[in-house]
C-alpha distance (Angstrom), angle and dihedral (degrees) to the residues before:
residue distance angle dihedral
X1 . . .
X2 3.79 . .
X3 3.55 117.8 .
X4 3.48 132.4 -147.3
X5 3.32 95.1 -112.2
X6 3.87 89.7 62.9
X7 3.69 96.1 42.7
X8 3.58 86.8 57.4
X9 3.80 95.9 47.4
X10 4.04 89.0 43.3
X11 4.27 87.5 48.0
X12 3.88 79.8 47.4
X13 3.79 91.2 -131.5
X14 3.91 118.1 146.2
X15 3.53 102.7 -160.7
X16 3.53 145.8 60.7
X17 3.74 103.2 -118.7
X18 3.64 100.6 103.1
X19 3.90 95.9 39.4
X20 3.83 102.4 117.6
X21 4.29 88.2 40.3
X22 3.59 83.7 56.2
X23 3.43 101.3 45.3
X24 3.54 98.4 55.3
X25 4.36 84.8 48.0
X26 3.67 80.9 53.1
X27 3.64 88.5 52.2
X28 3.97 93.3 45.3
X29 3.85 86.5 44.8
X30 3.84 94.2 60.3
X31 3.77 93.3 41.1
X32 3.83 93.1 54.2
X33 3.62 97.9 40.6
X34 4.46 91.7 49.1
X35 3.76 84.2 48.2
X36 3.96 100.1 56.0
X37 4.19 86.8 33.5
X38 3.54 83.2 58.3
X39 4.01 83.3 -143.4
X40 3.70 106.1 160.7
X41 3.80 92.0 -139.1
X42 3.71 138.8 16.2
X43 3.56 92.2 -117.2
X44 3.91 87.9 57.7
X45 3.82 93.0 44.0
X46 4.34 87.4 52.0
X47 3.58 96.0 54.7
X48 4.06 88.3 75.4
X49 3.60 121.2 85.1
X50 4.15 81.0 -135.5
X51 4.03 94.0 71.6
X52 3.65 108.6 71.5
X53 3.79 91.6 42.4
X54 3.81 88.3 51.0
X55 3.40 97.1 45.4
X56 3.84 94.6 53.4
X57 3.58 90.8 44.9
X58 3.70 95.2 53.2
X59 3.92 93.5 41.5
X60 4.24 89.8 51.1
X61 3.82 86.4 51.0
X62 3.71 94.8 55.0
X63 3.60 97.5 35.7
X64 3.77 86.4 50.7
X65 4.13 98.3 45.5
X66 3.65 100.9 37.7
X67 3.64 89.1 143.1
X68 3.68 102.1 40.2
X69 3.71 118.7 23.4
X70 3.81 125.8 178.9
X71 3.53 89.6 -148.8
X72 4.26 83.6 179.8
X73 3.33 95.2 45.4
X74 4.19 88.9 51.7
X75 3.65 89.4 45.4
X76 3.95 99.0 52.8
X77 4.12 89.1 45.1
X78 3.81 85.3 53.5
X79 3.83 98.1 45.3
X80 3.86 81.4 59.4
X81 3.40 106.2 41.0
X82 4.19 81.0 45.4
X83 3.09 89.6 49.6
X84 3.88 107.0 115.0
X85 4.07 93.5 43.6
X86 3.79 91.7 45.8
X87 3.91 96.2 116.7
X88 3.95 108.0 -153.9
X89 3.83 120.1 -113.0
X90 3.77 120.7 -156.5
């Protein structure tokens, strides 16, 4: 699981200020990135090597377009970079 800590180090923010905004991106990050993985639980999706790297890069592209999020555009670079997880559902 990513941390705070790390998000804030990977967002390359040094203080605390923004903690509980990022938290909850951190929360929206996971969410998003189990849904296109198609992992049935977080625990599933965090056994992959993918996750963390997903989850920060998800989390710096909504911390970074707040106000104008390509919520596509994020969602086709994550079915790609999920790619190898994504379990497939007939």
């Amino acid at each position: 699981m990513v941390t705070v800590e790390e998000a804030r180090n990977y967002l390359r923010i040094d203080n605390e200020d923004d903690d509980e905004l990022i938290r909850k991106m951190l929360d929206t990050s996971i969410r998003l990135c189990v849904d296109i993985s198609r992992c049935s639980t977080k625990e599933e999706f965090f056994k992959s090597g993918l996750s963390n790297t997903a989850v920060l890069y998800t989390l710096g592209y909504l911390y970074e377009h707040r106000e104008e999020a390509d919520h596509h555009e994020l969602t086709l670079t994550l079915r790609s970079l999920l790619f190898p997880l994504r379990e497939g559902v007939f």
